[in-house]
Structure formats: C-alpha cells, structure tokens
Backbone as numpy.savetxt, mean C-alpha at the origin, in Angstrom:
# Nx Ny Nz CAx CAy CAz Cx Cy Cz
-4.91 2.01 -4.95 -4.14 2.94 -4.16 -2.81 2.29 -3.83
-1.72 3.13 -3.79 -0.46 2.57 -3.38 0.13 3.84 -2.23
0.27 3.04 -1.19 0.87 3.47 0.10 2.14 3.08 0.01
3.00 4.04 0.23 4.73 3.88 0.60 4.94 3.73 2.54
5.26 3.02 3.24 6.02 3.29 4.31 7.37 3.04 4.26
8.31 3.31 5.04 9.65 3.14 5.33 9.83 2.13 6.53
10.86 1.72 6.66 10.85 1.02 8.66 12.70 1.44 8.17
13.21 1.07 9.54 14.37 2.15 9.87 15.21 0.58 10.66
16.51 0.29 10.23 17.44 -0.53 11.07 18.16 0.27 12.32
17.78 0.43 13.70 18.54 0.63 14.33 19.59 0.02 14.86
20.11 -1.40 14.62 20.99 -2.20 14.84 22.07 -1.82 14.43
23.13 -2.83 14.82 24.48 -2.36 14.91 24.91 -3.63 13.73
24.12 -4.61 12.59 24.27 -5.52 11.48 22.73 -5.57 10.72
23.29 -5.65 10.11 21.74 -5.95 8.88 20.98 -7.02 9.84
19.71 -6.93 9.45 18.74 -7.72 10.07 17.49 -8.15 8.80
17.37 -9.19 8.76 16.21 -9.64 7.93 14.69 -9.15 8.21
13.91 -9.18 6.94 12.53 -9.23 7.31 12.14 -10.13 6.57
10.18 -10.26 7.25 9.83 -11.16 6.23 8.25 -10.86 6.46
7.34 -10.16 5.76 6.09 -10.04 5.58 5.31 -10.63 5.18
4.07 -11.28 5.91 3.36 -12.30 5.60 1.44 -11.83 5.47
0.97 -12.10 5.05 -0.85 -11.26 4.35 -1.14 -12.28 4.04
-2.59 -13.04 4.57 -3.26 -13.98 4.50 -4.61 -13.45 4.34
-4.87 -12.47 4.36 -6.30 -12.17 4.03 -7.51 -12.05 3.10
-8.30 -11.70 2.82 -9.16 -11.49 1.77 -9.37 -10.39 1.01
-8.66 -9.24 1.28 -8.39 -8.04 0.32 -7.16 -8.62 -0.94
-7.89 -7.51 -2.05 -6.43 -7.83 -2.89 -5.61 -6.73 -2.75
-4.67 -7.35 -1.80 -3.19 -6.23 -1.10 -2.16 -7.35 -1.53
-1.29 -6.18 -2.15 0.07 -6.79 -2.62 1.09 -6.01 -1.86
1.96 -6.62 -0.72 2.83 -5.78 -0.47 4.71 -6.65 -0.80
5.45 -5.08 -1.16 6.29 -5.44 -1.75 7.38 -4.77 -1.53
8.74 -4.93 -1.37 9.21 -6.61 -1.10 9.07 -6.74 -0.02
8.43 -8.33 0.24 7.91 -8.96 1.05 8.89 -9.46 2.11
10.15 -9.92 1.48 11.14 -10.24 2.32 12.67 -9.27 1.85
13.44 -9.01 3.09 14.28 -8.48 2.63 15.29 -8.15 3.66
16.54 -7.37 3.72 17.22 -7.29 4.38 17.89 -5.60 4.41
17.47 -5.20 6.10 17.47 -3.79 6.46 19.21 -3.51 6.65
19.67 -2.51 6.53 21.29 -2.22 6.62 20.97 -1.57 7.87
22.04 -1.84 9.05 22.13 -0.64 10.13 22.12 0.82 9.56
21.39 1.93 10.56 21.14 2.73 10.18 20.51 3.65 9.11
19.72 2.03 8.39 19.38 2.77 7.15 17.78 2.14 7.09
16.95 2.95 5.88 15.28 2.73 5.69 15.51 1.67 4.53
14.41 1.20 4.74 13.72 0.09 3.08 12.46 0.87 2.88
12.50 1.11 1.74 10.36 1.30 1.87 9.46 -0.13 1.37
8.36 0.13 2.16 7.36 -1.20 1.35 6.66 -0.34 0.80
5.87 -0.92 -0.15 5.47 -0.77 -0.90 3.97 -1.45 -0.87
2.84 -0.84 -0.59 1.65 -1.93 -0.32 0.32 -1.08 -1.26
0.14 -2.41 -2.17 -1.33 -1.91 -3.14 -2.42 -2.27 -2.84
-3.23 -1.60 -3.09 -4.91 -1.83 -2.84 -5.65 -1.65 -4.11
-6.30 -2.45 -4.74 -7.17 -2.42 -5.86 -8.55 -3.25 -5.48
-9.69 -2.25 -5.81 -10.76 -2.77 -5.48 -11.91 -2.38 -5.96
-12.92 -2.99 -6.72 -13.68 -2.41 -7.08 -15.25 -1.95 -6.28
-15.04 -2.38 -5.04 -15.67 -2.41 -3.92 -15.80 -1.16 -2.82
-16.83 -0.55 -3.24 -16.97 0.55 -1.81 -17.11 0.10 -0.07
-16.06 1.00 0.36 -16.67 0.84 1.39 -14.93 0.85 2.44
-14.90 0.43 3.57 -14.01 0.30 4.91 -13.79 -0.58 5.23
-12.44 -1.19 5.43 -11.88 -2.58 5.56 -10.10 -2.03 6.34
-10.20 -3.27 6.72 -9.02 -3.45 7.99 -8.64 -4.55 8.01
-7.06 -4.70 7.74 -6.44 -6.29 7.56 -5.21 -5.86 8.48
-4.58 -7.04 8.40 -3.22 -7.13 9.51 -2.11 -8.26 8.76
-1.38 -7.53 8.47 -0.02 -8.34 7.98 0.90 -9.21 8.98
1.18 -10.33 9.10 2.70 -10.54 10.39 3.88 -10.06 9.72
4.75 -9.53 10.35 5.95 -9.30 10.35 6.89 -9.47 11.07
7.81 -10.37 10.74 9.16 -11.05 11.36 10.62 -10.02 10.65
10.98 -9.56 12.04 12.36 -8.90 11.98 13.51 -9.69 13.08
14.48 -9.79 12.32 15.56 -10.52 12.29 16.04 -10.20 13.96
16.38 -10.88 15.36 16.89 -10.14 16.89 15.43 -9.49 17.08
14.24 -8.84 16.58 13.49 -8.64 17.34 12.01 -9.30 17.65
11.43 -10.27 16.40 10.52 -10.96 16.83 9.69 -10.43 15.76
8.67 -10.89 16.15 7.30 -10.83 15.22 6.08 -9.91 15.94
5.61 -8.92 14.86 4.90 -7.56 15.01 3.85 -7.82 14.18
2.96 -6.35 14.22 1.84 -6.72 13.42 1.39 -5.46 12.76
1.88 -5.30 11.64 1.51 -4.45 10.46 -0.46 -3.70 9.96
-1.05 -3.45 10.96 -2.03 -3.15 10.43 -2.16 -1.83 9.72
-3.22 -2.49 8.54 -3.91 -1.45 7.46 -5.01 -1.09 7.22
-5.32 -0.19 7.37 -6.62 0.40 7.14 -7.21 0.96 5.90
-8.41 1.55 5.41 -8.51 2.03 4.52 -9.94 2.34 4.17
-10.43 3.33 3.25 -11.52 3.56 2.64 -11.73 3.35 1.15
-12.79 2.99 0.68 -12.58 2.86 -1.06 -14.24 3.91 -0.82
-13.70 4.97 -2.02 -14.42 5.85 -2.26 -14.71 5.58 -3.41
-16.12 6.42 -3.82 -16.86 5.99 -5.74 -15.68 7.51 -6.23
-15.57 7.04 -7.55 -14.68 8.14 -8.41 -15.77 8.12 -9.55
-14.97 9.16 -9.92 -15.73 9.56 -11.85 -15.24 10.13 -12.67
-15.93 10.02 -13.32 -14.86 10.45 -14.40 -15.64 11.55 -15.75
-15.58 12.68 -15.43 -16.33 14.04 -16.20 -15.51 14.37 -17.57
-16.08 14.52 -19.12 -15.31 14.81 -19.75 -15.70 16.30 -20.04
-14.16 17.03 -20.34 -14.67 18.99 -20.50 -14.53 18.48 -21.90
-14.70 20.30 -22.23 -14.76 20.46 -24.06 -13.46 21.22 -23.69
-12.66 21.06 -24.97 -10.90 21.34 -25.28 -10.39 22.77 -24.72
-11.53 23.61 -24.32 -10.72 24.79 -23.26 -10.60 24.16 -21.59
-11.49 23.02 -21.45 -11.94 22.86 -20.48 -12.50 23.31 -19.63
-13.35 24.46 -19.80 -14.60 25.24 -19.05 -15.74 24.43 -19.11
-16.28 23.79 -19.84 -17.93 23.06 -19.73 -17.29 21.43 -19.78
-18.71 20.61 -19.16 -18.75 19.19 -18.72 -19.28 18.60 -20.84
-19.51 17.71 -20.84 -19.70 17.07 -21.57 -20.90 16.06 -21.75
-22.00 16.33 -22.20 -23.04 15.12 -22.06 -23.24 14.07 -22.86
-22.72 14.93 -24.63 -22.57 13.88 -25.95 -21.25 14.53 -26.17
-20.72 13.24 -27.04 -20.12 13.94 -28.12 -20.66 13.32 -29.21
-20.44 14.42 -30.12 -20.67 13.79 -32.01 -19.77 13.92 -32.06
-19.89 12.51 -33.53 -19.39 11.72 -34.34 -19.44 12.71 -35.80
C-alpha cells in the first residue's frame, strides 16, 4: 500500500525536515529529508509491503527546522486479497483452464 500525505510551511523561510523509522515493519518513507518553501506543501510518500495479515502501529520521529521534533504515527490493516480469473466476456469465474 502507498499512502500520500502533504505537511504545509507556514513560515515566513524555508525550513528543513528530516524523517526518521526505526522499526520492524517494512515502511519506506520518502523523501525522508527535505526542505519545505513558505507557504507551500511537500508530499511524503510512505509504503507498506507485507505479506503478513493482520494490525500494526509504528511511529516515525520527525524534526522540522524552528519547530522541534514530532511524532508521525501510522497505522494500518493488511487484509487477505485474491485473485479470481473470468472467461473473456467476463461473466463466469474460472476453475481450469485447458491447454
């Protein structure tokens, strides 16, 4: 799964960030460090791949440039998927195909 957020510079000069994930999920968030313009958004960018069912909760630090260090938490569910094949009108499921 890939989640987009934004964060927003209300300052009156660019201000740095810097996102930090120490945990045991495989979460990639991206870009990790970077620099916000007054008045303007960045988006992150944060992935979740897992082959694991189930509910999990991690917490990122985050350091912004004049305001200090916050805490990014993420949540999430991993649901079972599947995967059904139709026949070429796609009205019926599929149990064989021949060869």
């Amino acid at each position: 799964a890939v989640v987009s957020t934004q964060s927003t510079g209300n300052g009156k000069r660019a201000g740095n960030f810097r996102i930090d994930y120490a945990g045991d999920q495989p979460i990639k968030i991206f870009p990790c460090v970077g620099t916000i313009e007054p008045d303007c958004s960045r988006s992150i960018k944060i992935e979740f791949i897992s082959r694991e069912l189930g509910t999990w909760e991690e917490v990122a630090g985050v350091e912004l440039e004049g305001t200090g260090y916050t805490e990014l938490r993420m949540y999430g569910e991993v649901r079972p998927s599947s995967l059904m094949l139709l026949n070429i009108s796609g009205t019926q499921h599929l149990q064989l195909i021949n060869f």
